[in-house]
Structures are given as structure tokens and as C-alpha cells.
C-alpha positions in Angstrom: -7.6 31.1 23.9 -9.1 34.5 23.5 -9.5 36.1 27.2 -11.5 38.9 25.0 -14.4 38.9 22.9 -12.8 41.8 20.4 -9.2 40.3 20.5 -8.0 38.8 17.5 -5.8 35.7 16.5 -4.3 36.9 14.1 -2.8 40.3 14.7 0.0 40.4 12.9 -1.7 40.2 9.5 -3.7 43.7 10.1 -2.0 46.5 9.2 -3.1 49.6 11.8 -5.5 50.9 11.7 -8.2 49.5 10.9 -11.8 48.9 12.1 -13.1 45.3 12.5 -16.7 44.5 12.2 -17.9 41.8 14.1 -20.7 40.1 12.0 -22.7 37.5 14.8 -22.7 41.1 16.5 -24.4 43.3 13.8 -26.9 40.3 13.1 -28.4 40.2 17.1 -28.1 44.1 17.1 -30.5 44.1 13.7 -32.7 41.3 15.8 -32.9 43.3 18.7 -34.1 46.5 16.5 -36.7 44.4 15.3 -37.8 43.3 18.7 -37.7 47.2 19.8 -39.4 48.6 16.9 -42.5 46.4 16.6 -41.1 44.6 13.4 -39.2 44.2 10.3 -41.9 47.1 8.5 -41.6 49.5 11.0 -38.0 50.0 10.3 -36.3 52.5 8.6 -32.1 52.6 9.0 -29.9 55.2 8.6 -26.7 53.5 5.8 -24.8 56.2 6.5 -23.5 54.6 9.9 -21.8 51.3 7.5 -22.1 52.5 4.1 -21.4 48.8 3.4 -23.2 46.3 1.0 -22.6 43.4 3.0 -23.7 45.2 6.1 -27.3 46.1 4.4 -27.3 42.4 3.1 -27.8 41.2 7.0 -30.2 43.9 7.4 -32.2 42.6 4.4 -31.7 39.0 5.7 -33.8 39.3 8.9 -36.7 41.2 6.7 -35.7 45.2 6.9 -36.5 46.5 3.3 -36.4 50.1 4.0 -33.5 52.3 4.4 -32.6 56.1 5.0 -29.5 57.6 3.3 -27.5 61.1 3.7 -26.0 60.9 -0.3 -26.9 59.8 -3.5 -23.8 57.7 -3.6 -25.7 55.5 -0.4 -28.5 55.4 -2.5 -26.6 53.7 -5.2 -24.9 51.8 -2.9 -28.6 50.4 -1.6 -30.2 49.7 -4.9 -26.8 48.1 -6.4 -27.3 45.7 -3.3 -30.8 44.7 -3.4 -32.4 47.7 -1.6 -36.0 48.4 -2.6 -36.6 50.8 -0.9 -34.3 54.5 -0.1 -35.3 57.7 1.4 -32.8 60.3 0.6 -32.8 62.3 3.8 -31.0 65.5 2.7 -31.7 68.7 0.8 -31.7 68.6 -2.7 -30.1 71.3 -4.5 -27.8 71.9 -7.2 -26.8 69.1 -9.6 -27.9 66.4 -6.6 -31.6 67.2 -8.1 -30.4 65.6 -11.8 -28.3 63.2 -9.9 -31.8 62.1 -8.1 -33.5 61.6 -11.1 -30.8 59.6 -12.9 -30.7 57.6 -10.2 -34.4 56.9 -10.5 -34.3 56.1 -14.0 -30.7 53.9 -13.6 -32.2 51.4 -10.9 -36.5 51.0 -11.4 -36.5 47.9 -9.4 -35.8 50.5 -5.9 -38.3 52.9 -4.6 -36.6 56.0 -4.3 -38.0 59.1 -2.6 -36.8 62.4 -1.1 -37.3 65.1 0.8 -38.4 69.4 0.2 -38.7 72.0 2.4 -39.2 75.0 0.6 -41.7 75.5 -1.6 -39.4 76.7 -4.6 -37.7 73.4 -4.2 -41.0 71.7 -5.0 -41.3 73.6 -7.9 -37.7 73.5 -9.5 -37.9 69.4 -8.7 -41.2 68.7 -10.0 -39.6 70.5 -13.3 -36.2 68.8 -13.4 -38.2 65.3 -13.0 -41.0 66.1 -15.5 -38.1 66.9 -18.3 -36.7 63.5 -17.3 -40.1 61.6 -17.7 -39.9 60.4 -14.0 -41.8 60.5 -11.0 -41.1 59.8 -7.4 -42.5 60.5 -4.1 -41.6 62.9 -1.8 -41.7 64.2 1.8 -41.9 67.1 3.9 -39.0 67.3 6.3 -40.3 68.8 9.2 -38.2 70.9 12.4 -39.2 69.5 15.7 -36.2 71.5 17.5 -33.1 70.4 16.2 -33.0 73.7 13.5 -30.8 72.1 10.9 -32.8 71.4 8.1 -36.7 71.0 8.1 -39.6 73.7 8.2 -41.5 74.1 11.1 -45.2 71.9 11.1 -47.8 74.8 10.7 -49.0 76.1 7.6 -45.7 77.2 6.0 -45.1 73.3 6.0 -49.0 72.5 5.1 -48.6 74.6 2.2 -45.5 72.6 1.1 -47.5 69.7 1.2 -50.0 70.8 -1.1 -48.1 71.7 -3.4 -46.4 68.6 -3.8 -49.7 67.3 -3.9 -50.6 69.0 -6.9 -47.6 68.6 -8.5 -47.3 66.1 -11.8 -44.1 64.7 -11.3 -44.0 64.0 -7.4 -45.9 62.2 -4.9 -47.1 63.5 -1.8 -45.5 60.6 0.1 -45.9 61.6 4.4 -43.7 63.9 6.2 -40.1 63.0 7.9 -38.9 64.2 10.8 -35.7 63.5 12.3 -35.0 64.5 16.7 -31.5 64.1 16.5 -31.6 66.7 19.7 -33.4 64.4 21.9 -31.4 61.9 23.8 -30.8 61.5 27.4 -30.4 59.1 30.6 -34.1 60.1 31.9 -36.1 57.6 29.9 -39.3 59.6 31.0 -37.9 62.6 30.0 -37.3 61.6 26.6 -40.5 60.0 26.6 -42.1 63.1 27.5 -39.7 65.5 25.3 -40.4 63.4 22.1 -43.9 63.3 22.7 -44.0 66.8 23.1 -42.0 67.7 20.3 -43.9 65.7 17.7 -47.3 66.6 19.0 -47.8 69.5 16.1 -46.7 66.7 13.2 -49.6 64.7 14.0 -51.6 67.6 14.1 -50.3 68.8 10.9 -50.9 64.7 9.9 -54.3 65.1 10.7 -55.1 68.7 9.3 -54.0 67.5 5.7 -56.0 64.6 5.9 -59.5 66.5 7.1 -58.7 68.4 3.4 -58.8 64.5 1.7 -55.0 65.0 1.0 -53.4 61.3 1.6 -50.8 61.7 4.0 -49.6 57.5 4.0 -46.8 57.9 6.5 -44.7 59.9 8.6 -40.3 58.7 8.8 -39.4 59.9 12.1 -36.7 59.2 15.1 -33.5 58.8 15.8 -31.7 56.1 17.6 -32.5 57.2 21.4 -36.3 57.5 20.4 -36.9 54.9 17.5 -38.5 52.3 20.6 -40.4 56.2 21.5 -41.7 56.6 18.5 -42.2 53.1 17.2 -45.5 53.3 20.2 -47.0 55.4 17.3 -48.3 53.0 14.7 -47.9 54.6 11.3 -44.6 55.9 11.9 -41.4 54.1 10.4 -38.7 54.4 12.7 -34.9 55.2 12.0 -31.7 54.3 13.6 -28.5 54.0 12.1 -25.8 53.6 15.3 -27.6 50.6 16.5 -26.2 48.2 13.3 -22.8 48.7 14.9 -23.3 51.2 18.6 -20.3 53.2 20.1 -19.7 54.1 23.4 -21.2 58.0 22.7 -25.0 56.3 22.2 -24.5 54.1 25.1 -23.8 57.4 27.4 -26.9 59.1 25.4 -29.1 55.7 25.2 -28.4 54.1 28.2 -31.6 52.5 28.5 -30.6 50.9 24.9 -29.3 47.2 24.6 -27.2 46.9 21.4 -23.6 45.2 20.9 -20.3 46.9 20.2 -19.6 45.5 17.2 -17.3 47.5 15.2 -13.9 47.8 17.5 -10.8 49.8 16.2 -7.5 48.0 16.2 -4.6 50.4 17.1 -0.5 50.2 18.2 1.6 51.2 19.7 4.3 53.3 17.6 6.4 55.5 19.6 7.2 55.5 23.8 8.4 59.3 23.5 8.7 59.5 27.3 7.8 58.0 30.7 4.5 57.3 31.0 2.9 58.5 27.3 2.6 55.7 24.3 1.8 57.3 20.7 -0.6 55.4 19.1 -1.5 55.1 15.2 -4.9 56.9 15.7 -4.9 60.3 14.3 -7.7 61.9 13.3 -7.8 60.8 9.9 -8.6 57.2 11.6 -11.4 58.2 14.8 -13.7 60.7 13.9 -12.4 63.7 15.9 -15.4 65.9 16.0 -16.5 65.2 19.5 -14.7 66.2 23.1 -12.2 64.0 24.1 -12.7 60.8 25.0 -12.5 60.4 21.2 -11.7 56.7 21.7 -12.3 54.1 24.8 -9.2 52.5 24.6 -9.6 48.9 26.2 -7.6 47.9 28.6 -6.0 51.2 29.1 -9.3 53.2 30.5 -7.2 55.4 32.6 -5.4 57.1 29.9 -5.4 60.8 28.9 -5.3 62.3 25.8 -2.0 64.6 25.3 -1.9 65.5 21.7 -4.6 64.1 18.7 -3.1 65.2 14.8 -3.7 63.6 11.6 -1.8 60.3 11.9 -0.6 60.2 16.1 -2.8 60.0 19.3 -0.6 60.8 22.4 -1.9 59.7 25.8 -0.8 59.6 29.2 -1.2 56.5 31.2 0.5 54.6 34.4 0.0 51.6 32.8 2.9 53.0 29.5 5.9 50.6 30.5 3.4 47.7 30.1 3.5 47.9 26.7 5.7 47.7 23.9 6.4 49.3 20.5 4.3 47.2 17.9 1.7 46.7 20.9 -1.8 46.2 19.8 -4.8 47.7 21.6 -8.5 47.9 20.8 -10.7 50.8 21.3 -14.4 51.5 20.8 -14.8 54.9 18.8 -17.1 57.6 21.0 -19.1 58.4 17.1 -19.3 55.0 14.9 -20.5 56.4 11.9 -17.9 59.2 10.8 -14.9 56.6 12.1 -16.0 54.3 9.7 -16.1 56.7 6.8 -13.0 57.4 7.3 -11.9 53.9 6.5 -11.3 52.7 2.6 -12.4 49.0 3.6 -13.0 46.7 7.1 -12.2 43.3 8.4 -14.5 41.3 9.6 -14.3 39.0 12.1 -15.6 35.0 12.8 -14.1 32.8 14.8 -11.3 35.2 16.4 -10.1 35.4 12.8 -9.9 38.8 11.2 -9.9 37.4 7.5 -12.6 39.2 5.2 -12.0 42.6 4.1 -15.7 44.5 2.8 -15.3 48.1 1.0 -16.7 50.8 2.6 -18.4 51.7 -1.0 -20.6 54.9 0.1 -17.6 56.6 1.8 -16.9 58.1 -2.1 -18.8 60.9 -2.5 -19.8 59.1 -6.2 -20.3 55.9 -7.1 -21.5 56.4 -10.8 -23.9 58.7 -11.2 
């Protein structure tokens, strides 16, 4: 019998470490999105948590056509698996603009489009893609605080717009906007925050449309306020963390229901001294760019982290002379999507059996094009 939902029968046949996917998992977490955002069409996930065909394939199952992707190599990965429908959300720039465009040309059956912030881009795009013979749309990626990428809604970003709008190789699509800085355990904060924050991209919505400019749509959210956001009817939502959750969203989102369903199987490699274990986590294994908890280690919640490297993870725990060299122990990751990137292929698991092993195909930075 399994006394735990992530424990496995068959151990000894997965070499550590390794992430398992949990599939009955990622299928109620992609219902309960649906449920959360309104429906199947208001939907827009982020691949870049999975990066997995088979992954998108139970998205596409339940009726979500529409994804968001960080690389060109997730938007291959999309349209090679049925996708019909990709935003790149990221810059483009450099030899990623000709990428774009062959990857319009290679796969007509998807609906590609992309994002500009600059009005140079525009123009150096809309040239690249008229040499090519292809057209796509495009957004405006708007800053709503987070200052990473984006322009700020005003007329800087209105101007942007137009341009696009006038341009003959790309259409003037909506504007995305992504609030990756607003998260938080005071749902009426955030409620009120997000609110606040996208107040001048409706305005800015609404200006362009008073000049007879078609504005169809605005891409907006991230996980703690795609259920926010969703309240606002032409807006397509994105999460990405919800497919598979970690224990960071749950401490950002706790007013979020999803299922742990990706669960990192570990051992036990070295007892150095009394109360430490040296487990086969190192950073090239959990992603290692947040504060330590790095990993919930089930079972062993009172550990300590001593020492993290490349291949060891080093805690301190009371519990050390209960275990045993070989040991396994499972852990939730605190950041899903960068521990899974970091991972050439998964297990999945039905029926307490880890026996399926699905490619992490978008963890290469190319594909083919």
C-alpha cells in the first residue's frame, strides 16, 4: 500500500534525480483553471513552466487553445504538438526576429504573434517580415510596475501602437501586460493593487479605439491574478505554475487551490556526520535562484540547509540516523518551472507506478529553427 500520494512503487528503477509528473494531477489542476478563469477561451498559459508536448496535449484536451511562450524553441515545441495558437512573450532582437519569421512560414496551421516595445523594433520587424513575404500580429507589451520589459501605457506606448497599425507586415493585435510583481496573502490587496495597476491599460484600450484603431484584446496576468483579471471580459488570462504548482505560489497564492503535481525524487548519498544526510540535489537538479528553503523535503520538514553545490545538498536534521544511504525522499521544489528545465526528461506517474518517461523538448535553446 502507498501511505503517500507522491510515493512510488517502484523506486529502485529511478535513477536520482529526477522529477515525476503526476498526470490525474495536472488534468484537475487544468479543470480548475478553467473553472477560475471563466473558460477554456479565456485562457492563455505560460509553456515555459513544462516545456512538455504531452503536458500541452492535456491542456488541449479540456479545450485551452492558446498558449504564451518565453522562446522560439516553445514555440516550436507548441505548433509541432498541435498548438494553434502562440504568443511569444519576449523581446525580439537579433537573429530571434528571422528565427520568428521562419517559424511562421515553417508551421501555417499555428497563429503566431509577438510582442514590440520600442518603436524602432516595429520598424526593423515589419522590414525583416516583409522581405520574408509574411505577416503576423503583434502586441504592445506594456509596464504596469514590474520594470523588466514593457513601455509604460501613455503615449510613448500609443504611439507604438500606431505604428504597428500602419505597418504592412504586422497586425495590430491588443496589448500584453504581464504583473509578475503582484502577489500576496491579502486577497483584497491584490485585488485592489491589480486593479490599480492596470487602470491606465484600459485607458490606453479605450484611447486607441476613440481614434477607430482596433484594439481586439489585451494578454494580461500572472498566476496570483489570472482569477483578478479574468473579472475583466476581454482580457485572456495567463498562468503557467498552476499546470504543475510549487510550494513558492502556494506561500504567494494562498487563496489558490491547485495540486502539487510535479514532486522531485531524491537520496540519500552520503551520512558525513551526526545529524547531516547529503542528498543528490545540487543545484543543477532544484532551481537555486530563490532563498533557501530551495526544496520542501517531505517527511523531513525540519531540516536545514548546510551547504547547496552543483551535484550535493547538505542539511541538518534530528531525524539523520532514520535514514539510510540509498534512502529515497520526495520534495516539492519552492520555483517549478526553472527545476524542470533543468531536467533532460520526467516520469510520469499512474497507478503508484513511475513508468513513462516524456522529454522536456523546449528546455534546448533550439529545436530546429
Amino acid at each position: 500500500m502507498i501511505q503517500n500520494w507522491y510515493a512510488i512503487l517502484n523506486e529502485s528503477e529511478v535513477p536520482s534525480p529526477a522529477v515525476l509528473l503526476f498526470p490525474g494531477r495536472i488534468e484537475e489542476n487544468v479543470r480548475r483553471m478553467i473553472r477560475l478563469a471563466g473558460g477554456s477561451e479565456r485562457l492563455r498559459p505560460h509553456v515555459k513552466t513544462h516545456k512538455i508536448p504531452q503536458v500541452l496535449a492535456l491542456q488541449l484536451a479540456q479545450g485551452i487553445s492558446r498558449f504564451k511562450a518565453a522562446t522560439i524553441a516553445e514555440c516550436e515545441m507548441v505548433a509541432a504538438a498541435g498548438g494553434t495558437d502562440v504568443l511569444l512573450a519576449y523581446p525580439l532582437v537579433g537573429p530571434n526576429i528571422e528565427r520568428f519569421v521562419q517559424l511562421v512560414r515553417r508551421f501555417p496551421k499555428t497563429h503566431f504573434s509577438a510582442l514590440a516595445d520600442h518603436l524602432g523594433t516595429v520598424g526593423l520587424i515589419d522590414k525583416i517580415a516583409g522581405h520574408s513575404g509574411v505577416q503576423f500580429d503583434m502586441l504592445v507589451d506594456l509596464n504596469v510596475g514590474q520594470n523588466r520589459t514593457g513601455i509604460v501605457p501613455g503615449d510613448g506606448a500609443a504611439d507604438v501602437y500606431r505604428a504597428i497599425h500602419k505597418s504592412a507586415n504586422l497586425r495590430a493585435a491588443g496589448l500584453h501586460a504581464y504583473d509578475g510583481h503582484l502577489h500576496g496573502a491579502d486577497h483584497s490587496k491584490l485585488v485592489a493593487d491589480a486593479e490599480k495597476a492596470f487602470e491606465p491599460v484600459w485607458q490606453l484600450r479605450d484611447r486607441l479605439r476613440a481614434e477607430g484603431i482596433l484594439v481586439p484584446k489585451v494578454v494580461a496576468s500572472g498566476t496570483p491574478t489570472f482569477p483578478v483579471l479574468a473579472q475583466h471580459s476581454e482580457v485572456e488570462v495567463g498562468c503557467g505554475t498552476t499546470i504543475l504548482w510549487d510550494f513558492g505560489q502556494s506561500i504567494n497564492s494562498p487563496d489558490l487551490d491547485f495540486l502539487n503535481a510535479a514532486v522531485l525524487l531524491i537520496r540519500v548519498i552520503s551520512k558525513p556526520c551526526p545529524g547531516r544526510l547529503c542528498l543528490d540535489l545540487g543545484h543543477k537538479a532544484v532551481a537555486s535562484e530563490m532563498p533557501h528553503p530551495r526544496v520542501k523535503l517531505l517527511g523531513l520538514e525540519d531540516a536545514q540547509v548546510v551547504i547547496h553545490s552543483e551535484e550535493h545538498l547538505v542539511v541538518e536534521t534530528a531525524r539523520a540516523d532514520a535514514y539510510e544511504i540509498g534512502d529515497v525522499i520526495y520534495g516539492i521544489p519552492r520555483h517549478v518551472c526553472p527545476t524542470v528545465a533543468l531536467h533532460h526528461e520526467v516520469w510520469t506517474v499512474r497507478d503508484g507506478r513511475a513508468t513513462e518517461r516524456w522529454e522536456v523538448v523546449a528546455r534546448k535553446r533550439r529545436i530546429t529553427i
